[in-house]
C-alpha positions as CSV (number, residue, x, y, z in Angstrom):
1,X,74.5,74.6,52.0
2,X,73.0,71.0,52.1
3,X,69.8,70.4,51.4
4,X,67.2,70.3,53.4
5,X,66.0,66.8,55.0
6,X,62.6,66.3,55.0
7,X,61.0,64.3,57.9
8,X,57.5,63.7,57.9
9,X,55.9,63.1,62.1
10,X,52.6,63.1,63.5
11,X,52.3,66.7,65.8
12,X,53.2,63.9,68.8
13,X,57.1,63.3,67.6
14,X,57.8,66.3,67.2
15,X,61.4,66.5,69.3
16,X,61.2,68.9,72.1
17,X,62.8,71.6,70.8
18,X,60.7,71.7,67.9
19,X,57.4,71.5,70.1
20,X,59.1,75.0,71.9
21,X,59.6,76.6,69.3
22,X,55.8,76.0,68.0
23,X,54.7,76.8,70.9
24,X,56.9,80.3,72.0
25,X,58.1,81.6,68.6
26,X,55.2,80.7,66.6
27,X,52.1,81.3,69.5
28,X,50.3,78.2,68.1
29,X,49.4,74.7,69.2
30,X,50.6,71.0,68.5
31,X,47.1,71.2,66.7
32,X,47.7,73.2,64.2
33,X,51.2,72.1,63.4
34,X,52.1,71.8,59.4
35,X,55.8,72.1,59.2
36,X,58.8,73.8,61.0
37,X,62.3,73.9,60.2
38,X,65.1,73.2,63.0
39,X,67.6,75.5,61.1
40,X,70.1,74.1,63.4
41,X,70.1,70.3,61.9
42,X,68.4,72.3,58.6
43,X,65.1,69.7,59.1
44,X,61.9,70.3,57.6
45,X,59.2,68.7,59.8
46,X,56.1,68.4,58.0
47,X,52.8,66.7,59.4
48,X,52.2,63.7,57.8
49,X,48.6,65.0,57.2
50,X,50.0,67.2,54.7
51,X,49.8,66.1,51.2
52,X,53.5,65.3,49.6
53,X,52.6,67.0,46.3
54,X,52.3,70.5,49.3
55,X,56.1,69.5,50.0
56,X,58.2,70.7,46.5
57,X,56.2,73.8,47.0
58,X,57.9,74.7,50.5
59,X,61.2,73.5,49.6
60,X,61.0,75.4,46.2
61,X,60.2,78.5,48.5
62,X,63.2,77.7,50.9
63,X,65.5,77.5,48.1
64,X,64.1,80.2,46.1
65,X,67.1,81.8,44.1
66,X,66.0,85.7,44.2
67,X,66.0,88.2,47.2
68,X,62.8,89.8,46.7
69,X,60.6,86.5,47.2
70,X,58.1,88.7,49.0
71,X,56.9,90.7,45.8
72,X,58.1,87.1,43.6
73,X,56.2,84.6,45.4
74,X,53.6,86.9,47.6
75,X,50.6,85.0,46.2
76,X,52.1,81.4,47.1
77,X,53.1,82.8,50.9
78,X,49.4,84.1,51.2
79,X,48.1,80.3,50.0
80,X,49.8,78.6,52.5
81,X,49.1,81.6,55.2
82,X,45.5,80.3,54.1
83,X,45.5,76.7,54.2
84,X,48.2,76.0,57.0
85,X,48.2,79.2,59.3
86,X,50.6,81.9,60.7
87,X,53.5,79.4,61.9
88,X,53.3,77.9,57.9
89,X,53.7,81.0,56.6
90,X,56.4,82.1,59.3
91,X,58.1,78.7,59.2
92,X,59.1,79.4,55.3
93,X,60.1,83.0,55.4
94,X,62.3,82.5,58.3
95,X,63.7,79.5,56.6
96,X,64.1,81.3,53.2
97,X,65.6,84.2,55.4
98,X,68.1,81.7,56.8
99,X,69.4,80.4,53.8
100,X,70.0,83.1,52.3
101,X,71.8,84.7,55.6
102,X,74.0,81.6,55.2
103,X,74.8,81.9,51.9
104,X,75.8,85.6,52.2
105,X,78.3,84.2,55.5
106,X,79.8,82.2,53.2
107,X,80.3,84.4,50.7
108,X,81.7,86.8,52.8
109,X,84.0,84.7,54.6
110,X,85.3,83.3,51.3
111,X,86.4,87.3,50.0
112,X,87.8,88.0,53.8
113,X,89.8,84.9,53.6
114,X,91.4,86.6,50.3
115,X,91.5,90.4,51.3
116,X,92.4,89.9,55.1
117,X,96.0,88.7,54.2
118,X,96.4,91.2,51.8
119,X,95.3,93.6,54.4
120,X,97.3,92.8,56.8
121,X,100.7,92.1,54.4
122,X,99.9,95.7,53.2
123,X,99.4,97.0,56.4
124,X,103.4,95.2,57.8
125,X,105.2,96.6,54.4
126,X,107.4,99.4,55.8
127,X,106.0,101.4,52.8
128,X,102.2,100.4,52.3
129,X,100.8,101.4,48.8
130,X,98.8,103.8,51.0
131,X,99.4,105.6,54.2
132,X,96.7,105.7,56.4
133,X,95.9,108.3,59.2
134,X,94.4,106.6,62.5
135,X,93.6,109.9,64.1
136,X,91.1,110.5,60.7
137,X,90.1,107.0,61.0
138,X,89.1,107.3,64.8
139,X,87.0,110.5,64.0
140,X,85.2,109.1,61.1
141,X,84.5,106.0,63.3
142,X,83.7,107.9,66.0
143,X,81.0,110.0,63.9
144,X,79.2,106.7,62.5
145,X,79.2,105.0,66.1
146,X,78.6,107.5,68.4
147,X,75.0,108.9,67.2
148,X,73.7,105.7,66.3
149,X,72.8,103.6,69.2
150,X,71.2,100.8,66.4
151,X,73.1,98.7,64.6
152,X,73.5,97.9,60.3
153,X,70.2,96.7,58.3
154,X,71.3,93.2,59.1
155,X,72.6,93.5,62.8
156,X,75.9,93.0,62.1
157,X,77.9,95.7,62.2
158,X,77.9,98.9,63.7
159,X,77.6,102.5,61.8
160,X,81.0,103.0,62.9
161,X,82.6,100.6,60.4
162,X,80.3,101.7,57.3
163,X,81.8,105.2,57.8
164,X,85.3,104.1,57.7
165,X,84.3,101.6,54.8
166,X,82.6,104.8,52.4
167,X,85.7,106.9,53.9
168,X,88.3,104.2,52.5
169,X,85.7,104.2,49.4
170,X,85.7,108.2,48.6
171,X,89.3,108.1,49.2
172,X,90.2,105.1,47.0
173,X,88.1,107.0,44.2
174,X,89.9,110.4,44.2
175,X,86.9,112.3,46.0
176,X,88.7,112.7,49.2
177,X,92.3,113.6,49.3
178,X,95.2,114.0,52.3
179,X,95.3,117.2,51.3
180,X,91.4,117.8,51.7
């Protein structure tokens, strides 16, 4: 992922969608604007009241390497909840939430675009390495799915497919057999 560009605009220039999003995501006013981030262009808007050395702190934040910024860098989130507001403090933990979202995509896409193909060359070999029995597949997917009307910790998936994954798991590790 690039990094992020920085423009610095009086409250008045900020574009329109920006302006929106202060005003319907964030429930504040042009007044007290201090930065946002349009994830889509990945822009950080920052008032140009705002001192430059306040900057490297909020890009440090975006980019911050771990995943458990809120205990890491709790006291630097509740400075700038302080001295810039709710929308601040929102603006970076969204944008640190984002970044790391994207990172995982591509991660993810990078090992399916290696284990899809071998997947599905496995799955057209007229004897796979391992048989597979859609009618247990169906039920196990059925017992995630059904009962759960929510979706995965990141609202991507559904319970369905984790039960299949942990069957393929505890049948790839001898805990599970045909035979079972």
């Amino acid at each position: 992922m690039q990094m992020i560009e920085v423009v610095k605009v009086e409250p008045v220039e900020l574009p329109g969608e920006m302006l929106k999003k202060l005003v319907t995501k964030y429930q504040s006013e042009l007044k007290d604007f201090s930065i946002l981030v349009d994830e889509k262009n990945w822009i950080l808007y920052v008032n140009k009241s705002v001192p430059d050395s306040e900057i490297q702190g909020f890009i440090d934040y975006i980019y911050y390497p771990g995943k458990y910024i809120g205990e890491d860098k709790e006291d630097y989130l509740t400075g700038v909840f302080e001295e810039y507001g709710y929308s601040a403090f929102a603006t970076l933990d969204n944008a640190y939430k984002y970044r790391i979202g994207k990172e995982a995509d591509k991660r993810a896409a990078e090992l399916a675009a290696v284990a899809i193909p071998m997947i599905e060359a496995e799955i057209k070999k007229e004897n796979p390495i391992v048989g597979y029995d859609e009618r247990l597949l169906g039920k196990v997917w059925d017992a995630g799915y059904k009962p759960f009307t929510h979706k995965t910790p990141e609202n991507i998936a559904n319970y369905g497919i984790v039960y299949t994954f942990y069957l393929g798991y505890l049948m790839g590790a001898g805990l599970i057999k045909e035979s079972d």
